[in-house]
C-alpha positions as CSV (number, residue, x, y, z in Angstrom):
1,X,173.6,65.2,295.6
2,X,172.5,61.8,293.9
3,X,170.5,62.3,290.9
4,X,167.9,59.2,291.9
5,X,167.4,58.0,288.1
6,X,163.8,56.7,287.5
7,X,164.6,53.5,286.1
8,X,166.3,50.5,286.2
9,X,169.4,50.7,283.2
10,X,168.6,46.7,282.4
11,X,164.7,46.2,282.4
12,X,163.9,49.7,282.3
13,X,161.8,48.5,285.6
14,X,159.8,52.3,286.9
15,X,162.4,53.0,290.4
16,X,160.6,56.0,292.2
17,X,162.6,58.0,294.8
18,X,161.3,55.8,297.4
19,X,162.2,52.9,295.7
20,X,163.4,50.2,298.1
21,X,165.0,47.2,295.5
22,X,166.9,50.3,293.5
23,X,170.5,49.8,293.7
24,X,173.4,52.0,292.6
25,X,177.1,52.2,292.1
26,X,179.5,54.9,292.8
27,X,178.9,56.5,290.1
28,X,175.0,56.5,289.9
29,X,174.3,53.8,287.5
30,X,171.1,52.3,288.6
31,X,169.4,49.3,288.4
32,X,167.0,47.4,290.4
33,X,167.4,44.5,292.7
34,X,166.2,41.9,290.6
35,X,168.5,42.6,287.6
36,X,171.6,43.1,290.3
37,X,171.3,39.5,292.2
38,X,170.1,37.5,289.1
39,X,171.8,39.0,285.9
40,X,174.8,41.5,287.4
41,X,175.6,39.0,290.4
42,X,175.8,42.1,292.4
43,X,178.5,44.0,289.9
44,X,177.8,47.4,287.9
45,X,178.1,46.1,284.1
46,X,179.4,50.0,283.4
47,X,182.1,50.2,285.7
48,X,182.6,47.2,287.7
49,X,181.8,48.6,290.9
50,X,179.6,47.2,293.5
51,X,175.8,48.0,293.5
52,X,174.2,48.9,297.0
53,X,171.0,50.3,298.2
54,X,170.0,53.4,296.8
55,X,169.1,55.9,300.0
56,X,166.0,57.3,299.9
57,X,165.9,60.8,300.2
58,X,162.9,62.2,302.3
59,X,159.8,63.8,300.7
60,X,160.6,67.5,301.9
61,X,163.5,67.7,300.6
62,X,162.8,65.8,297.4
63,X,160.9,69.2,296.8
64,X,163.9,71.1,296.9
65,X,166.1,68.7,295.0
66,X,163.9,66.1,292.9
67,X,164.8,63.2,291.1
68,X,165.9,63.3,287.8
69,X,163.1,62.3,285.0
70,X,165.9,61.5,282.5
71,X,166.3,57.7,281.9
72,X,169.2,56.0,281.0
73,X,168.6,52.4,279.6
74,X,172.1,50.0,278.1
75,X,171.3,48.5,274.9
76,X,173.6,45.7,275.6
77,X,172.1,44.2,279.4
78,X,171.9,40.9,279.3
């Protein structure tokens, strides 16, 4: 289950659930589009990976399994 982190890890930019410019690798680092086309150039800073399209998980069952509130911000994003 993907843990849909509430921000962006560059520009700390809000990324709700429904969030359609949140990106993510496959390890659930997240940032939005924005930082990933002008500042990543479409790679994951943490791991190298690629960044895609985050899915976004429909409203009922973001009642039974909701996106984390804890956000995770690098110090060092260009």
């Amino acid at each position: 289950m993907l843990t849909l982190r509430p921000n962006c890890e560059c520009c700390n930019k809000d990324l709700p659930p429904d969030a359609l410019d949140a990106r993510i690798c496959t390890y659930e680092c997240t940032f939005c589009a924005t930082c990933v086309e002008t500042v990543l150039k479409g790679v994951c800073p943490n791991c190298s990976g690629e960044l895609v399209r985050r899915p976004i998980r429909p409203a009922a069952a973001l009642l039974k399994h909701p996106a984390s509130t804890e956000r995770v911000l690098r110090k060092d994003c260009p």
